[in-house]
N, C-alpha and C positions, 0 to 999 in steps of 0.2 A: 617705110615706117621704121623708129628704131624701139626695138625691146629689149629691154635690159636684161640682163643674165638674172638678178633678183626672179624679174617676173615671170622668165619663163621656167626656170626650177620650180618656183612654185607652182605655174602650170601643170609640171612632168608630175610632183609631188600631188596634186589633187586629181592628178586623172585617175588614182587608184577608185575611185568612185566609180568610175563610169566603166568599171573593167566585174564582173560576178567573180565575187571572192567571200568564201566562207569566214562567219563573224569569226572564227579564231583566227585567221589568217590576217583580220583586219585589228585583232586583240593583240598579235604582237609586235605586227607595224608602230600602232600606236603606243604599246609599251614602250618600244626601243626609240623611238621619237621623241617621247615624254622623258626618256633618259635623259638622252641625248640633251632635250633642251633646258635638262636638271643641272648640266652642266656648263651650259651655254648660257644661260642665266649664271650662274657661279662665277663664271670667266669675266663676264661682260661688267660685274659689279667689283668685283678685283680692280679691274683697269679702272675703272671709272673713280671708285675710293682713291686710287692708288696715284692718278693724275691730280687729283684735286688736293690731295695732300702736300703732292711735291711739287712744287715748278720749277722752271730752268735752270734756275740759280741752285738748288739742292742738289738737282743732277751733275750740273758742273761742279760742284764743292765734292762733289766723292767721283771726281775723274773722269766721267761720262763724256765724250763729244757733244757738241751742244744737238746735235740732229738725230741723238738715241731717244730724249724723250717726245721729237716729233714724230719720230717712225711707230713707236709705240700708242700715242694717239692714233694711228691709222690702224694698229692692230685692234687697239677701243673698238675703231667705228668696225670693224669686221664682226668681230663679237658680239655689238648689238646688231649688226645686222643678220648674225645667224638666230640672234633669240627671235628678232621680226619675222625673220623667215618661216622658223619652227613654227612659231605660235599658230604663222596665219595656214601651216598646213593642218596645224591640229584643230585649229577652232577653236570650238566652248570647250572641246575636253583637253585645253592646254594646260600643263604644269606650270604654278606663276613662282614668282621668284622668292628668295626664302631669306632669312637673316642668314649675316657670314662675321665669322671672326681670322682674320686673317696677319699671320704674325707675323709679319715686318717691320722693321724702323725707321730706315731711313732705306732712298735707290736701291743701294747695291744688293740689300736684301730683297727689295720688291724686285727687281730684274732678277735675279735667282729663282726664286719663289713661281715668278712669271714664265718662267725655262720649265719648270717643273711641274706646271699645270700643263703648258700646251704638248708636254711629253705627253703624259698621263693622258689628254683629249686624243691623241693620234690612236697612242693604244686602245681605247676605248673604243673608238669608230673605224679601229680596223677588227677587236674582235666582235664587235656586233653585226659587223655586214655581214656574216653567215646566216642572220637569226631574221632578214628583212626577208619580205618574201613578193614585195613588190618593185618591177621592177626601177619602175620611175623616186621610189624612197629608197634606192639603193644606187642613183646616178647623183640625185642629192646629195647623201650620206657621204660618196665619192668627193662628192666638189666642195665639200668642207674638210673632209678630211686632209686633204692635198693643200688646204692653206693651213688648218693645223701645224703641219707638220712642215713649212714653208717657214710659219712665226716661228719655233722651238726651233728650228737650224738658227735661222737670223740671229735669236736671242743670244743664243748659245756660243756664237762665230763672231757673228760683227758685236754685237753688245758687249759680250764679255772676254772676245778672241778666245775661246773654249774651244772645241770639237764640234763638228758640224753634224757629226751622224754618230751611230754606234756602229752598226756591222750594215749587211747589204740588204736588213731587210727590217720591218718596223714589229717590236713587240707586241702583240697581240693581250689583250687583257679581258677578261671573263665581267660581266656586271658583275657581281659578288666583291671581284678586287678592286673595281673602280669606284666602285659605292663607299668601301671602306678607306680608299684615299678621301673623298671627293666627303665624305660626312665628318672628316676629323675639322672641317672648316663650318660646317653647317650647326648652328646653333638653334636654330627654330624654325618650323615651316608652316605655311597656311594649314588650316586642317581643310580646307575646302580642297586641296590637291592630292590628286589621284593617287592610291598606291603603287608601289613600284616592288615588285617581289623581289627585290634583292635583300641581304642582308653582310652587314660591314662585320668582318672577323674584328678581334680582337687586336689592339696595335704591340706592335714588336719597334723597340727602337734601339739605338749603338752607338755603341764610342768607341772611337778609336782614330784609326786612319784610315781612309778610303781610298785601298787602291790596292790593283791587282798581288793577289801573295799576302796581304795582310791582312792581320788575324783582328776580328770588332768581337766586343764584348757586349752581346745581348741580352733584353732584358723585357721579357713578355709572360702572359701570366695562363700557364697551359690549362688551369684548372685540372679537375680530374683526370685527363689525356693521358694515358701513360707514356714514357716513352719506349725507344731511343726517339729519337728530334735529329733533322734533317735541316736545312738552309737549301732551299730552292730556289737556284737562282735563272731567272730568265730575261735571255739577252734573245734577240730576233726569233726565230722558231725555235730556238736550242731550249731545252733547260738541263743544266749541270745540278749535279748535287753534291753537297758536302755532310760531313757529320758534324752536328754540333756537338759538344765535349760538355763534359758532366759540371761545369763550369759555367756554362751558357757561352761559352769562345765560338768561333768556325772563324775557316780563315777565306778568305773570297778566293774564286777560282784563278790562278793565274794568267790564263790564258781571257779574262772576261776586261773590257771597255767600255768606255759611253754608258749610257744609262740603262742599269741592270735596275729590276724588281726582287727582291728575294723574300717568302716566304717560308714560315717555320712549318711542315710535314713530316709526319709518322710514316711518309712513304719515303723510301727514297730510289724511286723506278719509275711511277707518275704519282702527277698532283690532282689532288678533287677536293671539292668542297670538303665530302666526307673527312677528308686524313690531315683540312687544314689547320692548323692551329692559332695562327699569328699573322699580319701582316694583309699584306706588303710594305717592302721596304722600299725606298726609291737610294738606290745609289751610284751618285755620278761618279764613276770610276776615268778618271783622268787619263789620256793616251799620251805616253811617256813620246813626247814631241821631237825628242835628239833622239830616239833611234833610229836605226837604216829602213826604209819600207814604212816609218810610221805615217799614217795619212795625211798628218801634220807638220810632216818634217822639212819639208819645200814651200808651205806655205808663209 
């Protein structure tokens, strides 16, 4: 008999029923689930807006191979099929999908935009698997995440010949940061859908140039915070710190690639909700491709 991988995830994911677990225990499975599928819903309505706006012909007018906007319809159908997924492990107390405004114009911005959500999903559902406590919603979690972050190389390499990865290991993001990415797009939600105790910091945004050694001119609104003011920047498990200058300047770490987050903090030792100010920032910090040793330089 054949069973699809669908069905039997969703199997591994509902067996949490049949296993004695205290209602908190089952209170933040489904939190992190409901996230999860806050996002997955978000993903799944991008592609689907974003296909139905442009077809072939737009793609190839801004350069595209004509088989980037087919591959990206197969990413569509993943993304609905993880909201399918989520839903039918949550049930009735599933998060439904919410209004989005999403600011693109034409491919080459949607493909960009598109790199920089499936970023943001990797780090999400790499830092929430600490917080599942079941193990069959934490093999799920697994096998979404590993195409997450399968689409944002592809995007990133074959769509746009960019950088495939950042460093050798995937940034980790707290709900609190991904909620404040992930709400700058959310415009409305059902009121019938469940709360989700996170809350989105204030945004921080910059001009300038993106890229290692260079100095962006920020611009975020600390309120009463005093400072000094720090730029937290986190690449893989690292995070580097910089000072920001009475100016609102900082200059990006030299040594940092691929896609950093940085965040404005009154600490500059570690970061906590507590000391955050600002942000996240998403920035694609480009790997200078002619130098020797660069990951990019053979390809």
């Amino acid at each position: 008999m054949k069973v699809t991988l669908f069905a039997a995830l969703l199997a591994i994911a509902g067996s949490v029923s049949a296993h004695p677990a205290s209602a908190k225990r089952q209170d933040i499975d489904t939190t992190v689930l409901n996230f999860a599928l806050t996002l997955e819903h978000l993903e799944a309505r991008f592609y689907a807006d974003g296909l139905s706006q442009f077809d072939a012909g737009a793609f190839e007018a801004c350069g595209f191979p004509d088989w980037v906007r087919g591959r990206i319809a197969q990413i569509a159908d993943h993304e609905a099929s993880h909201v399918e997924f989520l839903t039918g492990a949550l049930g009735s107390g599933a998060t439904a999908e919410c209004s989005y405004n999403f600011p693109y114009t034409d491919p080459t911005s949607f493909v960009a935009l598109a790199t920089i959500l499936e970023q943001v999903g990797s780090s999400a559902y790499t830092g929430a698997a600490s917080l599942l406590t079941d193990k069959g919603y934490l093999t799920a979690a697994a096998a979404i995440l590993s195409i997450e972050s399968r689409h944002q190389t592809w995007l990133a390499s074959a769509a746009q010949t960019g950088y495939p990865w950042s460093t050798g290991y995937e940034t980790p993001l707290d709900g609190n940061l991904v909620y404040t990415l992930a709400a700058a797009f959310i415009t409305s939600c059902p009121s019938s859908n469940p709360a989700l105790p996170f809350t989105a910091f204030p945004a921080v945004t910059a001009t300038g140039t993106i890229a290692a050694g260079s100095t962006l001119q920020l611009s975020f609104d600390a309120g009463s915070t005093p400072g000094p003011y720090y730029g937290a920047f986190f690449s893989g498990l690292n995070t580097t710190f910089a000072t920001i200058n009475s100016d609102a300047t900082v200059m990006i770490p030299s040594d940092l690639v691929g896609t950093v987050y940085m965040v404005v903090s009154t600490n500059n030792t570690a970061v906590a909700d507590a000391n955050t100010v600002a942000g996240p920032l998403v920035l694609p910090i480009p790997y200078d491709q002619s130098a020797p040793g660069s990951p990019l330089a053979s390809v």
